[in-house]
C-alpha positions in Angstrom: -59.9 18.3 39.6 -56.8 19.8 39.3 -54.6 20.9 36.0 -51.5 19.2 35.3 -48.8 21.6 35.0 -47.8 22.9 31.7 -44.2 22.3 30.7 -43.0 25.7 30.3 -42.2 26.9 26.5 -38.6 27.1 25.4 -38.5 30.1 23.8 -35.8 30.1 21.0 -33.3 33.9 20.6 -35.0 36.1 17.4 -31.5 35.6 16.1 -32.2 31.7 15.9 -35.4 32.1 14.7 -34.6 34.5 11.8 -31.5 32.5 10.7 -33.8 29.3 10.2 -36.3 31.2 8.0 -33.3 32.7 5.8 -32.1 29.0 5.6 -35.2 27.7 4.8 -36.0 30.7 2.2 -32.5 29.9 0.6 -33.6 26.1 0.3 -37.1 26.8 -1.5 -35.2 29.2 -3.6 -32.9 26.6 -5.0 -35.4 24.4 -5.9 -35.8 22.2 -2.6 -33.2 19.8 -4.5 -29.7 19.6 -2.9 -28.2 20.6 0.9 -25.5 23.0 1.0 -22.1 21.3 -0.5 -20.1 19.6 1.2 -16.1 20.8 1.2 -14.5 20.1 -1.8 -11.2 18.5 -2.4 -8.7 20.5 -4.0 -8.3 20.7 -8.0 -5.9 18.0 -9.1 -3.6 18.8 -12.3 -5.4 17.5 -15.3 -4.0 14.4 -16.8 -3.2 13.9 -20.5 -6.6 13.1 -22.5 -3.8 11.8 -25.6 -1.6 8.6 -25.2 0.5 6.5 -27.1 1.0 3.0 -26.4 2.9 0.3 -28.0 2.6 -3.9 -28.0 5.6 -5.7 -28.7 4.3 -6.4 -31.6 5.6 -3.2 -33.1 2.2 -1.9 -33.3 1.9 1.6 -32.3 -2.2 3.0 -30.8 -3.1 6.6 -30.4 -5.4 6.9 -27.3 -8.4 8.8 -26.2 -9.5 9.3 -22.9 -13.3 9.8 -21.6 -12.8 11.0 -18.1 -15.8 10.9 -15.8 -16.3 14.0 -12.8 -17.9 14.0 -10.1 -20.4 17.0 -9.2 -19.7 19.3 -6.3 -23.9 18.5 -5.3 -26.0 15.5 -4.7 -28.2 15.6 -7.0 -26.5 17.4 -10.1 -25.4 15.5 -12.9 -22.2 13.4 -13.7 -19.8 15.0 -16.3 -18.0 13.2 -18.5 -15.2 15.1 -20.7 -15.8 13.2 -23.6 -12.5 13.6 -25.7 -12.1 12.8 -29.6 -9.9 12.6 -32.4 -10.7 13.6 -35.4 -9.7 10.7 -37.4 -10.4 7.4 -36.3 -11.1 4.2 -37.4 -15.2 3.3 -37.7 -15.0 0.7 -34.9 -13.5 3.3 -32.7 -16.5 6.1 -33.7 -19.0 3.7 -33.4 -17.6 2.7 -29.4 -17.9 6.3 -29.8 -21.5 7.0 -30.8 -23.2 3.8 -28.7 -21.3 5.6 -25.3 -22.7 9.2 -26.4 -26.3 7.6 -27.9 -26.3 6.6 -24.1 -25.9 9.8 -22.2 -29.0 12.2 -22.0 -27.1 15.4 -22.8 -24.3 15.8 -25.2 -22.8 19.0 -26.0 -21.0 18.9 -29.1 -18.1 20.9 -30.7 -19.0 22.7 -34.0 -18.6 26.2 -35.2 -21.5 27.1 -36.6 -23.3 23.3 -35.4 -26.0 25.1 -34.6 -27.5 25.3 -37.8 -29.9 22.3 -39.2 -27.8 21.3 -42.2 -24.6 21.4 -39.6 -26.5 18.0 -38.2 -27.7 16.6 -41.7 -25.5 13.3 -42.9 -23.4 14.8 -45.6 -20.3 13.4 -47.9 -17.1 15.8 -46.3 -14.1 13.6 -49.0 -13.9 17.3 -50.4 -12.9 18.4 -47.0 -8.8 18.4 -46.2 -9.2 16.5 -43.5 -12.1 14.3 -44.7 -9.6 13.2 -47.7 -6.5 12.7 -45.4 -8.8 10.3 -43.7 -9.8 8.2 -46.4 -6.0 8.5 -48.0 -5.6 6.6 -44.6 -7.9 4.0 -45.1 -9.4 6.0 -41.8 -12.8 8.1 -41.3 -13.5 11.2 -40.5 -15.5 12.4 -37.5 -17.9 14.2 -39.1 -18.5 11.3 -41.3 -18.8 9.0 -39.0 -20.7 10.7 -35.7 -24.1 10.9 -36.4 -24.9 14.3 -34.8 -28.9 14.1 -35.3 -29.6 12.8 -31.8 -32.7 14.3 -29.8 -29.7 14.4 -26.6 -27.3 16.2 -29.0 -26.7 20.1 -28.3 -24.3 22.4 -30.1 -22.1 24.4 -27.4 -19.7 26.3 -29.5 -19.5 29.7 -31.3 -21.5 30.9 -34.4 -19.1 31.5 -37.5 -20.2 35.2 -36.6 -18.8 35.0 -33.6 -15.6 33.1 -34.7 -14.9 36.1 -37.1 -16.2 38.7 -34.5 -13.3 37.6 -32.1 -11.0 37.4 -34.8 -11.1 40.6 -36.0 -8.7 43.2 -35.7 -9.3 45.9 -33.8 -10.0 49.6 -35.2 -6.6 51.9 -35.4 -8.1 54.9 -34.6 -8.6 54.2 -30.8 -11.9 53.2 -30.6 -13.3 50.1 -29.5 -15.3 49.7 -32.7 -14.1 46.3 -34.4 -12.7 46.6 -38.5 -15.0 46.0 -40.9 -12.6 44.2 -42.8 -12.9 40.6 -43.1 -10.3 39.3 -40.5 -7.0 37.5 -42.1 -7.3 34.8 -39.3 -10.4 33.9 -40.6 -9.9 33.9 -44.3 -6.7 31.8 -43.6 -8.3 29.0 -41.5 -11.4 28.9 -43.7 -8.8 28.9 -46.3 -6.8 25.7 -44.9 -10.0 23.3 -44.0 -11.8 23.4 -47.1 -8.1 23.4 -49.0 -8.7 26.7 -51.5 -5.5 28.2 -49.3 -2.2 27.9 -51.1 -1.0 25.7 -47.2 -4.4 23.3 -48.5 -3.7 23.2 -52.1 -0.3 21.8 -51.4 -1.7 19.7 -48.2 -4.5 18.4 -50.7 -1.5 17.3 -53.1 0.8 15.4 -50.3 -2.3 13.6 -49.5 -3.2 12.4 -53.0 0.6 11.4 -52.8 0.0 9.4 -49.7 -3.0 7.3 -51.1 -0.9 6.0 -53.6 2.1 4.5 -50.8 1.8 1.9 -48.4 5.0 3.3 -46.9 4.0 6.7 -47.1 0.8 6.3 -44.8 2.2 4.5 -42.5 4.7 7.6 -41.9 1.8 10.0 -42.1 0.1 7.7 -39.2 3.1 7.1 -37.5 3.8 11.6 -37.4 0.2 12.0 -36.4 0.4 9.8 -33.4 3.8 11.1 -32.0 2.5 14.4 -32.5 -1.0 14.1 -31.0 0.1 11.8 -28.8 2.9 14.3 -27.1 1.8 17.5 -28.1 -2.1 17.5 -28.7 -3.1 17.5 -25.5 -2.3 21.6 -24.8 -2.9 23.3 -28.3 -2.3 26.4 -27.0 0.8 26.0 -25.4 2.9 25.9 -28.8 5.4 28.9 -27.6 7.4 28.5 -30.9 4.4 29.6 -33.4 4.2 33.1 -34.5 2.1 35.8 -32.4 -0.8 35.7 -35.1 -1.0 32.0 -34.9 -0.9 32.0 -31.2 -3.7 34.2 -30.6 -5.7 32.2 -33.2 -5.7 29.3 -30.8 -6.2 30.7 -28.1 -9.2 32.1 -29.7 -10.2 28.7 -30.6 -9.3 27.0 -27.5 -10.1 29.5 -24.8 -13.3 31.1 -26.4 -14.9 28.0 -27.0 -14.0 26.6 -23.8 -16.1 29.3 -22.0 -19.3 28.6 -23.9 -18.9 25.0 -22.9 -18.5 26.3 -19.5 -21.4 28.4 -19.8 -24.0 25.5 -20.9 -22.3 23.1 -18.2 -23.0 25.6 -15.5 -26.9 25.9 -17.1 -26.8 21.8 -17.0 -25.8 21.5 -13.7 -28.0 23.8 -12.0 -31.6 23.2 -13.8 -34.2 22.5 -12.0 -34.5 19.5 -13.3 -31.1 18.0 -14.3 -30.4 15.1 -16.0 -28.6 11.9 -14.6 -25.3 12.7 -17.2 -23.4 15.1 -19.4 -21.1 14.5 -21.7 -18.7 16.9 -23.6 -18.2 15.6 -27.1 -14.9 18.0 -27.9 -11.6 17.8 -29.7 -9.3 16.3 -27.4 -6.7 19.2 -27.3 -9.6 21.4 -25.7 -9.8 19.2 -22.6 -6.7 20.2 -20.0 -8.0 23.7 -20.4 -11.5 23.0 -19.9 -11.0 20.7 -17.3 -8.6 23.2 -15.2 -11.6 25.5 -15.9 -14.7 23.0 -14.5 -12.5 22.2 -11.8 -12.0 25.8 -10.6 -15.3 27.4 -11.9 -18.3 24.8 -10.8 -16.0 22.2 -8.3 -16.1 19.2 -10.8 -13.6 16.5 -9.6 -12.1 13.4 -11.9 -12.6 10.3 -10.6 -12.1 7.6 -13.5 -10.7 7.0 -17.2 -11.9 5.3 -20.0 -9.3 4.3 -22.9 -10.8 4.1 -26.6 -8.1 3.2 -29.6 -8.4 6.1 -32.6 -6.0 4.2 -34.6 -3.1 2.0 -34.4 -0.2 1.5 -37.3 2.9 -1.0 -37.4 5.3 0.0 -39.6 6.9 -2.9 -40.5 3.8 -4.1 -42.0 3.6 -1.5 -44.2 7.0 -1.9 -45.5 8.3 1.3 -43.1 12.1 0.4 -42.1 13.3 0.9 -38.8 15.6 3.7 -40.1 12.8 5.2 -42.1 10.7 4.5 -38.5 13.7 6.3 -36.8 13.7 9.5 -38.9 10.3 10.3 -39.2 10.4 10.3 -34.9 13.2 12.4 -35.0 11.7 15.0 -37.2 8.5 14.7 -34.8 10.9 15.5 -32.3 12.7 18.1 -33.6 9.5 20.2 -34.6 7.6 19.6 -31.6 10.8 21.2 -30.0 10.5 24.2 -31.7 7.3 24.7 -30.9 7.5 24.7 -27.0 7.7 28.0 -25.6 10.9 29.2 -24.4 13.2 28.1 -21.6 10.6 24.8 -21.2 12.3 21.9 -20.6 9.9 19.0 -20.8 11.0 16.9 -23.6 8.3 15.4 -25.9 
């Protein structure tokens, strides 16, 4: 009986053959999880994370966006830039807290939140701006976030490392750093726990303000035209002097890489969670956005509006001239802050 003929074998080029074992090498080496990424869209200009809005009521709401991103792989968690005032009202913490309580990683803004007391429930009314809050009848965020959450992960600088980039640099040439305690450092120490001469005379307006209707209603209405308008790019305030300017960049762009940093390690375990979320202080976001965009292809795709805090003045006995003048100062000073020859009006 005769053999059927063999179908001859299609022999493939080497070149074919070794490009399929590199690809397939490349694979197992990235954890078998995603195919290569698809082509990303372009980075889109980040969008204000700070609004104000306004009823007809009167009634004037500071904003805060959560803005959710899309990865640049299948498989590698959703981000969400999870922005936040630091004063608030407790209904708008607590939307706050049930959307983070829900999300299996949170990195969390803190110098220093790395140590256990940093996440231990604690009474901050000694704190400047834990007693501006409760002059306002508001709370503060440390007050009212509870930060002792198995999903919660610090991603910020050490105080160490806060004065290490603060300090001065040595005058005889070298690149060894001062050993003197950096002025930066003392001074905003110095302002948030109020021992400065700025938060001895900030700690006395604000015993002024509990005792006036009228005056916390001003005090809410400045803090929501100037968030509102000018929070959203810290860094961008032209108008302060060079010290204070390279002490927000320090704590704007030097915090925003260690964000960054963790994001990147987030994105690319080998086991990655469904979500992240970025718990920060709203005027970090445009930058770090601009940087998740350009550095690991993150893309926005939706908002989400919370209410920090709303104020009518008219309630509060605030007259429309009264109304009208605290504005324009707003104005004026956020003016002179904007670097020079910008022409965007507040």
């Amino acid at each position: 009986m005769q053999a059927p003929p063999r179908t001859p074998i299609r022999r493939r080029p080497p070149g074919v053959l070794v490009a399929g074992l590199v690809a397939g090498l490349l694979w197992l080496a990235a954890g078998c999880r995603t195919p290569p990424p698809a082509a990303l869209a372009p980075p889109t200009p980040p969008e204000p994370y700070l609004r104000v809005a306004r009823d007809t009521n009167g009634t004037t709401f500071l904003q805060v966006a959560l803005r959710r991103f899309t990865p640049p792989r299948r498989g590698q968690p959703e981000l969400w830039l999870a922005g936040v005032a630091h004063l608030g009202t407790p209904e708008y913490y607590q939307e706050l807290q049930t959307f983070l309580d829900a999300t299996p990683l949170v990195l969390y803004e803190g110098i220093g939140g790395n140590r256990p007391e940093f996440r231990e429930e604690r009474d901050h009314s000694d704190s400047l701006q834990g007693s501006l809050a409760h002059a306002l009848g508001l709370k503060f965020q440390l007050e009212a976030i509870h930060y002792n959450r198995p999903n919660f992960t610090n991603s910020d600088v050490t105080l160490e490392q806060l004065r290490d980039l603060l300090r001065p640099a040595a005058t005889n040439g070298t690149a060894n750093a001062s050993a003197e305690e950096p002025e930066q450092f003392k001074q905003l120490v110095g302002l948030m726990d109020g021992s400065s001469l700025f938060g001895a005379l900030a700690r006395g307006m604000v015993s002024l303000v509990r005792t006036s209707p009228r005056l916390k209603a001003a005090v809410k209405v400045m803090l929501v035209e100037v968030l509102g308008t000018a929070g959203n790019e810290l860094d961008q305030a032209g108008g302060l002097p060079a010290s204070w300017r390279h002490l927000m960049q320090v704590l704007i762009d030097e915090r925003n890489k260690v964000v960054v940093a963790d994001v990147r390690a987030a994105t690319n375990a080998r086991r990655p969670v469904k979500s992240v979320a970025v718990f920060y202080g709203a005027g970090h976001m445009i930058d770090l956005e601009r940087r998740l965009q350009a550095e690991l292809g993150f893309r926005p795709v939706t908002n989400r509006w919370l209410t920090a805090f709303s104020v009518n003045p008219q309630d509060s006995g605030l007259s429309k001239f009264e109304l009208g003048m605290v504005r324009q100062m707003v104005r004026r000073q956020l003016e002179a802050l904007r670097p020079a020859g910008s022409t965007n009006a507040p």
